[in-house]
C-alpha positions in Angstrom: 108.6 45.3 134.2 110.1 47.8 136.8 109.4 51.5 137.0 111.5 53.2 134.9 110.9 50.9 131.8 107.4 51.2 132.0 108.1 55.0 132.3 110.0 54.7 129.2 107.2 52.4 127.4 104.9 55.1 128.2 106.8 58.0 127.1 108.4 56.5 124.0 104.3 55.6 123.1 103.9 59.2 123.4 106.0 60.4 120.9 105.0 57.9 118.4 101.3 58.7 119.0 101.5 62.1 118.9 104.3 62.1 115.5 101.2 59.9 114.1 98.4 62.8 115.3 100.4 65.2 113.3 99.5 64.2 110.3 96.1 62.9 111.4 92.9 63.7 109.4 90.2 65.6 111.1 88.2 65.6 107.4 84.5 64.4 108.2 82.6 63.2 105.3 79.1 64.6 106.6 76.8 62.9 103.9 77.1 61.4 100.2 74.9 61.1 97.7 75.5 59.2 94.7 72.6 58.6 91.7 71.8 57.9 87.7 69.4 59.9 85.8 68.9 59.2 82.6 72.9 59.1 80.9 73.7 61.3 84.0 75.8 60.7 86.9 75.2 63.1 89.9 77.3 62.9 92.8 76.5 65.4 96.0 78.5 65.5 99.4 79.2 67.6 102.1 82.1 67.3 104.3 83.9 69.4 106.9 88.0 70.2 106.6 90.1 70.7 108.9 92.0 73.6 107.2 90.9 77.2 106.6 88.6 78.8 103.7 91.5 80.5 102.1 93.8 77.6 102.1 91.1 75.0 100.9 90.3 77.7 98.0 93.7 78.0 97.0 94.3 73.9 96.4 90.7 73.7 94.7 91.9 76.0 92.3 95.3 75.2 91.3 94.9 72.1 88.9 98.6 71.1 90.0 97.5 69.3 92.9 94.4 67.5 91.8 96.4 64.2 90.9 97.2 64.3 94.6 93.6 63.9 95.6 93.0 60.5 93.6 95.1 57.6 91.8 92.1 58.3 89.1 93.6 61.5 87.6 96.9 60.5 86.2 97.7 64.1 84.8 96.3 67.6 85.8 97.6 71.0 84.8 96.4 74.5 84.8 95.8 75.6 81.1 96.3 79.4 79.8 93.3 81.9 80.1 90.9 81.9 77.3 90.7 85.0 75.4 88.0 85.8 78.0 89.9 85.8 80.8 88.5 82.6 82.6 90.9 80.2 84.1 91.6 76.9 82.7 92.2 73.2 83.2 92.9 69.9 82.0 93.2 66.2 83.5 93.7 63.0 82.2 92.1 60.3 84.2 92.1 57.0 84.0 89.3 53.9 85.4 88.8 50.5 84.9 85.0 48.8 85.5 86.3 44.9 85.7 88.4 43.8 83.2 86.9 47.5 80.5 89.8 50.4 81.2 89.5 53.7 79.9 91.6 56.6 79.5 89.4 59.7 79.3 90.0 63.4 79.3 88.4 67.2 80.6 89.2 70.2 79.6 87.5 73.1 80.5 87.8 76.4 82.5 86.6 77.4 86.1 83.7 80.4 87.4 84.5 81.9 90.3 83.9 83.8 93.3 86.7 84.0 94.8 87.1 81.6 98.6 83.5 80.8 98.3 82.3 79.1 95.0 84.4 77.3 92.5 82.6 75.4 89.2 84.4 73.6 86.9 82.8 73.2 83.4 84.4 70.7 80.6 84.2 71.1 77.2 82.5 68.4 75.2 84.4 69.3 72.5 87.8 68.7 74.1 86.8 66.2 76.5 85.0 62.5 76.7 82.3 63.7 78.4 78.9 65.0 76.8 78.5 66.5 80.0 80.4 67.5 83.0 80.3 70.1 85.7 81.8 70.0 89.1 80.9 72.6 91.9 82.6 73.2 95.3 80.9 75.7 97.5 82.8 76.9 100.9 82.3 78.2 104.2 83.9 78.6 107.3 82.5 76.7 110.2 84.5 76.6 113.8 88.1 75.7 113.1 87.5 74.2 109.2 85.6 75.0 105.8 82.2 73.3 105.0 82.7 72.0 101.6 79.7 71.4 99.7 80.9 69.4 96.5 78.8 68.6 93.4 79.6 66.6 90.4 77.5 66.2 87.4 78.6 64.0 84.3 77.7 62.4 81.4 79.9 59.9 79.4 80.4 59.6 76.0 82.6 56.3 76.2 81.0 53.0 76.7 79.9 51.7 79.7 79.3 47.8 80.0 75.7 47.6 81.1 74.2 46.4 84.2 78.0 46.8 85.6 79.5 49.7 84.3 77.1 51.9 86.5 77.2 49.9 89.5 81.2 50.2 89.7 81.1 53.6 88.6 78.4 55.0 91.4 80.8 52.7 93.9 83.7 53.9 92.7 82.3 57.7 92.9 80.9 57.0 96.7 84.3 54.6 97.9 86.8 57.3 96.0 85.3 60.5 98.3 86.7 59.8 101.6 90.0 59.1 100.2 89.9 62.4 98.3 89.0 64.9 101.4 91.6 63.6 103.6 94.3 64.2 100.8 92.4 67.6 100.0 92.9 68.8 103.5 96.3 67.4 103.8 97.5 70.1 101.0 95.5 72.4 102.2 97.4 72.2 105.3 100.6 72.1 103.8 100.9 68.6 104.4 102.5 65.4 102.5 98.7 63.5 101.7 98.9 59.7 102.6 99.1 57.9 99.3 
């Protein structure tokens, strides 16, 4: 290969690499815990995101963009205030555990403190859980936002035993990586990879 080819080679490997770095993920997935106590799922991780506190605590709170994160949630929307001001949400999600699917639902509203803490609570009454509550605490560290994400829940649909929790605490753990790189990816203003 003469000179100028490889020059070429080179410089045309360049451009594709760095086009492909542009839309690289810098999203760390730090730790991950993922349990069953009692009829209660718990689900703890801390990551770090390459995008800033403001912009991470915008896409956390707009439910527009949370079908975005996972192929789980096939609807999500941001619901009126309640008549006491809180903001609210719904999503439809939807899960198989081998051959049992499930369509289930959570509506609820959000407690805030605004680019720091973020808690969603469902409703039992409006939702298929007994039980669920998810929290995302925030805070800036070097050039991204420590995100600190817990999720709490408690089915009231049927889970086939001895399998049902296994796929669900593996689907939980195997879904979370996924989910931050398409998090940071909006929060950057970026297309997330499907």
């Amino acid at each position: 290969m003469t000179s100028g080819k490889k020059a070429l080679l080179y410089g045309l490997c360049t451009v594709v690499l760095g086009m492909l770095s542009l839309n690289a993920s810098s999203a760390d997935l730090r730790s991950i815990e993922v349990w069953k106590e009692g009829d209660r799922y718990h689900l703890v991780s801390e990551s770090l995101i390459g995008a800033s506190q403001d912009a991470l605590y915008a896409v956390l709170t707009d439910y527009e963009h949370f079908k975005k994160f996972t192929s789980a949630i096939v609807a999500s929307n941001n619901v009126e205030a309640g008549e006491d001001g809180r903001p609210r949400f719904y999503t439809r999600m939807q899960g198989c555990v081998v051959l049992y699917c499930h369509t289930f639902v959570r509506r609820g509203y959000l407690l805030l403190t605004p680019k720091h803490d973020i808690v969603a609570v469902s409703e039992p009454d409006e939702s298929d859980f007994e039980f669920s509550r998810e929290q995302w605490q925030l805070s800036a560290e070097d050039e991204g936002t420590v995100m600190i994400y817990k999720f709490e829940i408690e089915p009231r649909f049927w889970l086939p035993p001895f399998i049902g929790p296994y796929y669900l605490k593996r689907a939980l753990r195997s879904g979370s990586i996924r989910a931050i790189q398409r998090i940071e990816a909006i929060a950057r203003g970026e297309t997330p990879r499907p």
